[in-house]
C-alpha positions in Angstrom: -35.5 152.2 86.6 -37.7 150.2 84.4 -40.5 147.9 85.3 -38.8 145.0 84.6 -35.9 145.8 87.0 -34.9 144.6 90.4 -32.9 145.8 93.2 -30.7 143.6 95.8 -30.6 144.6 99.2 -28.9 142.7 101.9 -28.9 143.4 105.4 -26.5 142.8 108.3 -26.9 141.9 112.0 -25.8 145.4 113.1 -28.6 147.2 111.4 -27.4 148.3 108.4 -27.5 147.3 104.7 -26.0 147.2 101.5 -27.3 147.0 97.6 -25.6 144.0 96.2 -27.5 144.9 92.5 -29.4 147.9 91.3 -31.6 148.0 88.4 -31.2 143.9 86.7 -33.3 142.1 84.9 -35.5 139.2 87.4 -33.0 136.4 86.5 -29.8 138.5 87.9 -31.4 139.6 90.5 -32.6 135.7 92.0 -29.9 134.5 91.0 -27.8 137.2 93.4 -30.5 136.6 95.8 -30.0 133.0 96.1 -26.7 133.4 96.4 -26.4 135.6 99.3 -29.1 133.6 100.7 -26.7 130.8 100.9 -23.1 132.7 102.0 -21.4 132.2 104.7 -22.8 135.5 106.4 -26.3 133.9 105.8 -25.1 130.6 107.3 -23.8 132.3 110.5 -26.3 135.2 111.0 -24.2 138.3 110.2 -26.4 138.4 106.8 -29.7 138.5 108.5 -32.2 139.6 105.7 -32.1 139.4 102.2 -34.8 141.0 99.8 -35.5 141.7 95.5 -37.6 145.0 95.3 -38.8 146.2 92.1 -39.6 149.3 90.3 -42.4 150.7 92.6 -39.8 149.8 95.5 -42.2 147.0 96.4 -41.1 143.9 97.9 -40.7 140.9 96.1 -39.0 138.4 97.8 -37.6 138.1 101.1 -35.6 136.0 103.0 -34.7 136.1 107.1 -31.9 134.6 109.0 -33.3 131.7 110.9 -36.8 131.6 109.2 -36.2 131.3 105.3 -37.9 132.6 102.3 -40.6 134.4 104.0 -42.3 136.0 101.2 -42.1 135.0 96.9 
């Protein structure tokens, strides 16, 4: 993976997780973000954590059931 790609990970109520996109460019990457943010899992709470991690496996961006975007 490149520096200038991203990973999507989002993660469920239950514990575990899934990778919605590996290795995008930023824009593909928020924009998937954003919109898992927003489903209907996020709205209820079985979505509970959304985050864009980059090359270095670094965090990016994060988002939490309940809270919001807790880190940009």
């Amino acid at each position: 993976m490149s520096d200038d790609q991203f990973n999507v990970v989002q993660f469920f109520k239950d514990e575990t997780s899934e990778y919605v996109r590996r290795n995008v460019g930023a824009e593909e990457a928020v924009k998937a973000a954003h919109h898992y943010c927003h489903s209907v899992g996020a709205q209820i709470g079985t979505t509970v954590r959304v985050i864009i991690t980059d090359a270095d496996d670094c965090c990016n961006f994060e988002w939490k059931f309940g809270e919001g975007v807790t880190f940009k």
